[in-house]
C-alpha positions in Angstrom: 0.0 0.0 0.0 0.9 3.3 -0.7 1.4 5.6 2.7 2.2 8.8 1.5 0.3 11.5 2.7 -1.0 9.2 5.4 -1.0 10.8 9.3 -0.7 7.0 10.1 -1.3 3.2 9.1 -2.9 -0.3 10.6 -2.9 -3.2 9.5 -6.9 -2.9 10.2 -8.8 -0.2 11.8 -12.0 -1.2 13.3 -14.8 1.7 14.7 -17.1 0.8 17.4 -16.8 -0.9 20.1 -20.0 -2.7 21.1 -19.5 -6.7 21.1 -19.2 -6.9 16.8 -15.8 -4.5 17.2 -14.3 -5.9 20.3 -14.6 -9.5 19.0 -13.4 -8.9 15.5 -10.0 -7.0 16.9 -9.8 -9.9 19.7 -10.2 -13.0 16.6 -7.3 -11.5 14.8 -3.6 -12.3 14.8 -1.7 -11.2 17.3 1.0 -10.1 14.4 -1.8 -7.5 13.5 -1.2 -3.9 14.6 -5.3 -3.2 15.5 -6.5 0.4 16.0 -9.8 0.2 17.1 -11.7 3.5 17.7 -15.2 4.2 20.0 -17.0 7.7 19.7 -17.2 7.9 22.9 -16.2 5.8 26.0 -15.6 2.2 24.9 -18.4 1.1 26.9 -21.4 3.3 25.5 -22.2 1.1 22.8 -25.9 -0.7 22.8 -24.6 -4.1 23.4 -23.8 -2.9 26.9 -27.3 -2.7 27.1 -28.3 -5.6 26.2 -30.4 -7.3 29.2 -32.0 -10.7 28.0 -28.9 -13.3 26.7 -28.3 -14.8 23.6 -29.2 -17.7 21.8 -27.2 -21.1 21.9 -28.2 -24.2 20.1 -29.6 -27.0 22.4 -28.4 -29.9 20.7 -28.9 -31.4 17.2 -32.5 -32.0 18.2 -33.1 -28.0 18.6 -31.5 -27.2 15.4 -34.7 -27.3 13.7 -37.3 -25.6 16.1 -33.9 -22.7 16.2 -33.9 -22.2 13.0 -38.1 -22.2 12.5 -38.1 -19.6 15.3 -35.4 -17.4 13.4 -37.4 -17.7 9.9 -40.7 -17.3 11.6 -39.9 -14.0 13.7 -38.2 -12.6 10.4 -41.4 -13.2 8.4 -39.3 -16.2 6.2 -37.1 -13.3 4.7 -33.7 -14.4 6.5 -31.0 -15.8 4.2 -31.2 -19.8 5.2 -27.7 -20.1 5.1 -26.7 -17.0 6.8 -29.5 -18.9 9.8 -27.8 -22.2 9.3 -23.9 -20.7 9.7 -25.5 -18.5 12.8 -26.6 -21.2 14.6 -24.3 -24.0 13.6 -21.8 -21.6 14.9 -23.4 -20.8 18.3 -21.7 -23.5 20.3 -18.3 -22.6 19.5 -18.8 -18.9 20.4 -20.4 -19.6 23.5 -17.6 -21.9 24.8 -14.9 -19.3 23.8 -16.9 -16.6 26.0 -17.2 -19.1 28.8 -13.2 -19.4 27.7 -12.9 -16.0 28.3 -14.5 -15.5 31.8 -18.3 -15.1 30.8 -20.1 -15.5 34.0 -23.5 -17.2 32.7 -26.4 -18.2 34.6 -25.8 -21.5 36.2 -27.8 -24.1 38.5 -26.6 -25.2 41.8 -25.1 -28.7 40.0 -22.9 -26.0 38.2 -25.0 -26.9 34.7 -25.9 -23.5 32.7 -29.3 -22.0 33.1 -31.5 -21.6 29.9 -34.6 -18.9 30.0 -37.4 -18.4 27.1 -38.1 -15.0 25.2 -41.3 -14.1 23.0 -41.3 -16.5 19.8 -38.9 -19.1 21.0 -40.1 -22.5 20.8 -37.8 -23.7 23.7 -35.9 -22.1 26.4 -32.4 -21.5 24.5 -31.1 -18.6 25.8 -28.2 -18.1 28.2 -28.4 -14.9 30.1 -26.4 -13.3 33.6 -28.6 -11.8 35.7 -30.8 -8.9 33.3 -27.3 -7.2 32.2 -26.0 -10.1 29.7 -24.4 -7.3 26.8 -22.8 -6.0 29.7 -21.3 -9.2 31.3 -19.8 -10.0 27.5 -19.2 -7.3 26.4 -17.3 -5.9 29.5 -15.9 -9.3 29.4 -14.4 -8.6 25.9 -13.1 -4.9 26.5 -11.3 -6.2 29.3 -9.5 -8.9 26.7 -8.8 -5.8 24.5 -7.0 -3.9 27.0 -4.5 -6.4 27.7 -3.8 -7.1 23.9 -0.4 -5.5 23.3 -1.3 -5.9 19.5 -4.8 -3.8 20.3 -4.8 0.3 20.5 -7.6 1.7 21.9 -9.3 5.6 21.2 -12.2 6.9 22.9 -13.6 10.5 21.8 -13.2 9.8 18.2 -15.3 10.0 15.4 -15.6 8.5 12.5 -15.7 11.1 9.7 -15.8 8.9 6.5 -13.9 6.2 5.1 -11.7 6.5 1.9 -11.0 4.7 -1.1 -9.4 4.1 -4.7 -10.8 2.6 -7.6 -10.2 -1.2 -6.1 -10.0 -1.2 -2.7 -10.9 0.7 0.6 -7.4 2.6 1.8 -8.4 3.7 5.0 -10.6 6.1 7.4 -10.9 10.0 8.2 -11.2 10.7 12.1 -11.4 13.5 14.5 -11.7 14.1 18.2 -13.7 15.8 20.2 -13.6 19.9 20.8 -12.1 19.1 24.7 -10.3 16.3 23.3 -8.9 17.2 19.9 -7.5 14.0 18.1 -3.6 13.8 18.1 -1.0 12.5 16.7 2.3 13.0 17.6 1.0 15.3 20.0 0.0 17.9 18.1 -3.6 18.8 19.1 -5.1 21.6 16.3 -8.2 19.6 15.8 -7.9 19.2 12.5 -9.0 15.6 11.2 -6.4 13.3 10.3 -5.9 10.6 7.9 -5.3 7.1 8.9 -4.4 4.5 5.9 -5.6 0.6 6.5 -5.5 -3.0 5.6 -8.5 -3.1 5.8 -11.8 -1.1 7.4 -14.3 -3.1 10.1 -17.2 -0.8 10.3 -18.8 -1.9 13.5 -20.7 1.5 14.4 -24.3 0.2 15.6 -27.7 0.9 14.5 -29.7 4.3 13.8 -31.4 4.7 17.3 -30.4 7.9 17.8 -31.9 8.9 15.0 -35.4 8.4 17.5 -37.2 10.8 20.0 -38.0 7.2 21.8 -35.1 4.5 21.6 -33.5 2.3 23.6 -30.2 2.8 22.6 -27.4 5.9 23.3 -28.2 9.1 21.5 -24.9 9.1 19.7 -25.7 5.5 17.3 -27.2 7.6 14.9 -26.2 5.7 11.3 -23.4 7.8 10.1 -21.4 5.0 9.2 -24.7 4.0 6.9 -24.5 7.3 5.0 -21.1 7.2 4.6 -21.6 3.8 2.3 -24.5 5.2 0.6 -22.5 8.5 -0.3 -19.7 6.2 -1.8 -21.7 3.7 -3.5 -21.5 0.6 -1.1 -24.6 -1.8 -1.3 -27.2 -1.6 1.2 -30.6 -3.1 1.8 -33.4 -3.6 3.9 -33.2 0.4 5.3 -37.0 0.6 6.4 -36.8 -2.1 8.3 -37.1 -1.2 12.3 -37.5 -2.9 15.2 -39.5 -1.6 17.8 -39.2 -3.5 21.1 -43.0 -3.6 23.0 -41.9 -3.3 26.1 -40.0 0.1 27.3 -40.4 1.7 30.7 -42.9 4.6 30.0 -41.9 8.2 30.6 -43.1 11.7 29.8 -39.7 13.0 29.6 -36.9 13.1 26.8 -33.8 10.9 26.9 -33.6 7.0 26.5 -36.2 4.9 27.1 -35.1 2.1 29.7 -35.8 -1.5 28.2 -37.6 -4.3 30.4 -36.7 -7.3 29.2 -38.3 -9.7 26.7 -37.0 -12.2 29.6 -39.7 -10.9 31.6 -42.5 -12.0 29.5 -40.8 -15.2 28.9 -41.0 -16.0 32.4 -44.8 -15.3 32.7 -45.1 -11.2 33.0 -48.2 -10.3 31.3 -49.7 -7.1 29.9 -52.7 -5.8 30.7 -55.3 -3.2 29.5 -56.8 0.2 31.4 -58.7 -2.3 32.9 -56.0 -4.6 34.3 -57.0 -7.2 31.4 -54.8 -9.3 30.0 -55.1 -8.6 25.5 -52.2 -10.2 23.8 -50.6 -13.3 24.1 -47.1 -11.9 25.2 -44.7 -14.7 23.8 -45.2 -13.6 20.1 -43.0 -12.0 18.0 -41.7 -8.0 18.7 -43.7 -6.8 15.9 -46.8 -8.7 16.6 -47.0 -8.2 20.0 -45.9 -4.1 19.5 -48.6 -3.6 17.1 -51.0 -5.2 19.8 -49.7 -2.2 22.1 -50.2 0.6 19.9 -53.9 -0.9 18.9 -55.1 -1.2 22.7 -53.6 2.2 23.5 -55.6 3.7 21.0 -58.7 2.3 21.6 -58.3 2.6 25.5 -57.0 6.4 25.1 -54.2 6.0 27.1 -50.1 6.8 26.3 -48.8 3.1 27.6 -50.2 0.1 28.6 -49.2 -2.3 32.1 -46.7 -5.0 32.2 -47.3 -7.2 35.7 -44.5 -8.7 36.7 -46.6 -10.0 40.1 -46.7 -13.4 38.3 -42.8 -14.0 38.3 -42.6 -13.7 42.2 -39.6 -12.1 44.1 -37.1 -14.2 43.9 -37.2 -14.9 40.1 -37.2 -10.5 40.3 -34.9 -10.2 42.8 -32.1 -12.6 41.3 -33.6 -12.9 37.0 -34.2 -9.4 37.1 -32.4 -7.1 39.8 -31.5 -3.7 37.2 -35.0 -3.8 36.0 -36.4 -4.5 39.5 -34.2 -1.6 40.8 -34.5 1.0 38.2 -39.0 0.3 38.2 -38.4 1.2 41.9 -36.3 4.0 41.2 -39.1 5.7 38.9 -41.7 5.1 41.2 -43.2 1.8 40.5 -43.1 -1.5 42.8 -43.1 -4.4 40.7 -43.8 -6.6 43.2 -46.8 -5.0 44.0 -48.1 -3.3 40.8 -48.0 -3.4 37.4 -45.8 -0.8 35.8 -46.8 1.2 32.4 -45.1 0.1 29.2 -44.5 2.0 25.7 -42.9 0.3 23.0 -39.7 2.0 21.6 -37.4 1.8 19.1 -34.9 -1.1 19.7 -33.1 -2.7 16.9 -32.3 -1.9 12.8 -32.4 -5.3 10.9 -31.6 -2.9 7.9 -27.8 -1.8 7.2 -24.5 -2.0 4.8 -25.2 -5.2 2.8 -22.4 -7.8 3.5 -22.0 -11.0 2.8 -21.6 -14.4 5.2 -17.9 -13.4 5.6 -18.9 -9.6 6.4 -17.4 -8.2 3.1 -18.8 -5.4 1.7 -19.0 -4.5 -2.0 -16.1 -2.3 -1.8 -12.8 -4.8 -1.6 -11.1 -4.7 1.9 -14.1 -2.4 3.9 -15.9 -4.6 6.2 -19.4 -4.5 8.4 -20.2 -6.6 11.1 -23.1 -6.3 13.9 -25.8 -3.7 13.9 -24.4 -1.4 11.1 -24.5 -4.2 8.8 -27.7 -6.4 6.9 -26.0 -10.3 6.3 -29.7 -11.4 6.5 -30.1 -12.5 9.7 -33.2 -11.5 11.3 -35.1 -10.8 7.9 -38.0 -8.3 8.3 -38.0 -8.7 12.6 -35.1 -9.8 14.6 -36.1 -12.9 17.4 -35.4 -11.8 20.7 -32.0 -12.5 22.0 -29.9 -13.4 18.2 -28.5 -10.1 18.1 -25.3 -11.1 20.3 -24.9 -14.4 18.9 -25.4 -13.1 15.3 -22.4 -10.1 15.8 -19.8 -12.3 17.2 -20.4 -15.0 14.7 -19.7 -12.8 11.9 -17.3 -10.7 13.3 -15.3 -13.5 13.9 -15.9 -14.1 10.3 -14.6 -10.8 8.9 -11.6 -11.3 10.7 -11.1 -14.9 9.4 -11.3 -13.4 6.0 -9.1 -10.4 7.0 -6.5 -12.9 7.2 -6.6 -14.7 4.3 -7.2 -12.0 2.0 -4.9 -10.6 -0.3 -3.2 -7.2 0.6 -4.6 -4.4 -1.6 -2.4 -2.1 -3.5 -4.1 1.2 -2.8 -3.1 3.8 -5.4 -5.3 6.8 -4.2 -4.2 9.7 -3.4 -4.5 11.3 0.6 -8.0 12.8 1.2 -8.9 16.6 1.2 -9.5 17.0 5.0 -10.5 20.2 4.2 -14.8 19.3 3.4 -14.8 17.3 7.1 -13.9 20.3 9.1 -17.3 21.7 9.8 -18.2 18.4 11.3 -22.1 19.6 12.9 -22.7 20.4 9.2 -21.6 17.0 8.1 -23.2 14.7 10.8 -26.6 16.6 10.1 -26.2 16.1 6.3 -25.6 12.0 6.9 -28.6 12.3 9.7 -31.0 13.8 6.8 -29.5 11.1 4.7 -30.2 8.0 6.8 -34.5 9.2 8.2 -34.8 9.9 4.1 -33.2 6.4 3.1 -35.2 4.6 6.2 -38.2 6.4 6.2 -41.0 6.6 8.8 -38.9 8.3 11.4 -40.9 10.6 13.7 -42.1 11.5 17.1 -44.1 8.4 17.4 -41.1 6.4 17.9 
C-alpha cells in the first residue's frame, strides 16, 4: 500500500466498540497492529445494554425448532444459510466466551441455566442476571486492554472512510472539541488521515436517529450514510424494530428497556382495565402492534406490564436492574404493574455484507448492527442479536486474514470538506431518516 500523505497506518482499523468491534479486533492475529476506535467511551455502545442473553443451540434436536423460530420471527425473509452458519456456529462462540471468563447463569449442580423469550419455541437462551451485553461485552473490553497488539481511542469520530478505484485505503477521524485528536502530540483539531489494511465498520444501529429509543443518542447511522455517499450496497433500510416493552416516561432521553425475559418468564400485559389482551410470547412486531392498537382504543399513552406473576425471587435474582430502576421511577413491581410503551430497539436494515462480512467495496468490512447479512429478515427474534455479531465478526476477521493485501493507489484525502463536522453529521442524519423512512415522534 501506498502511505504517502498518510498521518498514520494499521494493518486494520475497526470503529465501534459494542460486542461486533471488540470481537473482531480480539479474533485477529496477534502479528496485526489493531486500531480500534469508540466515539465515545468504549463502553457506550448498545450491546452494553443488552439485558435478556443470547441464543445457543440446544443440541442437534433443537437445530430445527432454532432455525423455524429465526425464519418465523423474520417473516421467512432471513438468508437460510446465513441462519444455518449463525446457529451451527453458536456452540463454539459460547464456549470461547465461557473461555474467556463469561459468567452465565448456572444451577446449583454448576450446569448452565437456559430462559425463554417471545417467539422461541424452547428455552435456549443463556443470560447473567438482566445485564448479559454487559457481562460479555465488559468481558471482551477487558480482553482488549491487555492485547499489546490492540490500540484503543475513545472520543473519536468517524468522519468517513476513503477509497481508490479497487479497494478501501483507510478512514478520516477526529476528536472531540475538549479532546482534539492527536498525533504526535500535536492537538489543532484538525481531522487526520489514517491509511488501512483493511476497514471493520462496526458502528451500531440508527437509534439515535429516535425521540423514543432504547439505545445511546450518539448511534445515529453515520457510518450508513457514509456507504451510501460512496456507493457501497445496502438493503433492507426501512426495516425497524420496535421492542414492546419500554419503561414509560413523559420526559426526553432514552427509554429504559424491560426485558423480553420478563414476559418469557410469565409477565403479562394488561389493558386500562387490568386485562390481560395479547398473548405476550409472540413476535416483537406482533406483540408491539398489539400495544399501539389497545392504547388507542383505551386512550391511554402506555399500557401495564405485571410482573406479580414472576414472584420475588425470580425478580430479585432474574431481574435485579429492571427491579431496581421500576423502583427508582416510582413503581413496585412486586406489587403493581408498571406502564409500558414500546420503543425503538433494533435496525435489521444496514450495509449489505456477505456471510464473511465483506462489503462490495474490496477490503471495507461490516459486522453487527451497522450491517444487513440477512439474519433476522424483516424482525429480529429476541436474543440473536449477540450471537449473530460475534459470529460474523469472527468471520470478517477470518477473512481479513486470508485475503490478499490491496495495492491502494489513491491519493491522501482533502481534510478540508470534514472540518465543519455539525454540518456533516446533520447532512448523513437527513441522509439515513430519508433512506429509512418513517422516522418521527411516534417512535
Amino acid at each position: 500500500m501506498d502511505l504517502v500523505g498518510m498521518d498514520e497506518f494499521y494493518d486494520v482499523v475497526v470503529v465501534g466498540t459494542g460486542v461486533a468491534g471488540l470481537y473482531c479486533a480480539l479474533s485477529l492475529p496477534s502479528r496485526y497492529r489493531v486500531l480500534l476506535l469508540s466515539k465515545e467511551k468504549a463502553d457506550e455502545s448498545d450491546s452494553f445494554l443488552a439485558q435478556g442473553g443470547i441464543c445457543m443451540q440446544r443440541g442437534e434436536d433443537d437445530y430445527r425448532p432454532y432455525f423455524d423460530d429465526t425464519m418465523r420471527a423474520g417473516h421467512y425473509e432471513s438468508d437460510r444459510e446465513a441462519v444455518d452458519l449463525m446457529i451451527r456456529s453458536s456452540n463454539m462462540i459460547i464456549r470461547d466466551l465461557i473461555r474467556r471468563g463469561v459468567r452465565f447463569e448456572r444451577d446449583r449442580t454448576g450446569a448452565l441455566c437456559f430462559t425463554r423469550e417471545g417467539a422461541h419455541s424452547r428455552a435456549r437462551i443463556l443470560f447473567h442476571e438482566d445485564v448479559t451485553g454487559k457481562e460479555i461485552a465488559q468481558t471482551l473490553l477487558d480482553a482488549v486492554c491487555r492485547c499489546p497488539n490492540i490500540e484503543l481511542r475513545e472520543g473519536v469520530t468517524l468522519l468517513d472512510f476513503f477509497h481508490d478505484a479497487d479497494a478501501c485505503g483507510g478512514v478520516i477521524v477526529s476528536g472531540t472539541d475538549e479532546n482534539p485528536y492527536s498525533i504526535g502530540g500535536e492537538e489543532d483539531g484538525e481531522p487526520r488521515v489514517i491509511g488501512a489494511g483493511a476497514v471493520v465498520l462496526a458502528c451500531g444501529g440508527i437509534g439515535g436517529l429516535y425521540e423514543h429509543s432504547t439505545n445511546f443518542p450518539h448511534i445515529t447511522g453515520d457510518a450508513i450514510a457514509m456507504a451510501l455517499r460512496h456507493g457501497v450496497a445496502c438493503e433492507h433500510l426501512d426495516y425497524v424494530q420496535i421492542h414492546p416493552t419500554t419503561l414509560y416516561s413523559g420526559g426526553p432521553g432514552r427509554r429504559f428497556l424491560i426485558s423480553e425475559s420478563v414476559r418469557g418468564e410469565g409477565a403479562v400485559l394488561l389493558d386500562r382495565d387490568g386485562r390481560r389482551f395479547i398473548d405476550e410470547l409472540q413476535p416483537r412486531d406482533v406483540v408491539s402492534a398489539a400495544i399501539r392498537r389497545q392504547m388507542e382504543k383505551d386512550g391511554t399513552a402506555h399500557v401495564w406490564e405485571d410482573m406479580r406473576p414472576l414472584g420475588e425471587d425470580v425478580l430479585r435474582q432474574h431481574f435485579p436492574n429492571i427491579s431496581r430502576h421500576c423502583e427508582e421511577a416510582g413503581y413496585d413491581p412486586l406489587r403493581e404493574p408498571v406502564p409500558v410503551v414500546p420503543a425503538q430497539h433494533y435496525f435489521m436494515g444496514g450495509i449489505k455484507v456477505d456471510l464473511s462480512g465483506r462489503t462490495n467495496l474490496p477490503r471495507l468490512y461490516a459486522c453487527g448492527e451497522t450491517c444487513c447479512n440477512g439474519v433476522h429478515g424483516r424482525n429480529r427474534l429476541a436474543s440473536n442479536s449477540l450471537l449473530e455479531s460475534l459470529v460474523f465478526a469472527q468471520r470478517a476477521a477470518d477473512d481479513i486474514m486470508f485475503a490478499e493485501p490491496p495495492d491502494f493507489r489513491g491519493n491522501r484525502p482533502d481534510v478540508a470538506p470534514y472540518r465543519e463536522k455539525e454540518a456533516l453529521f446533520a447532512a448523513y442524519r437527513d441522509e439515513v431518516r430519508r433512506a429509512v423512512g418513517g422516522i418521527g415522534a411516534s417512535t
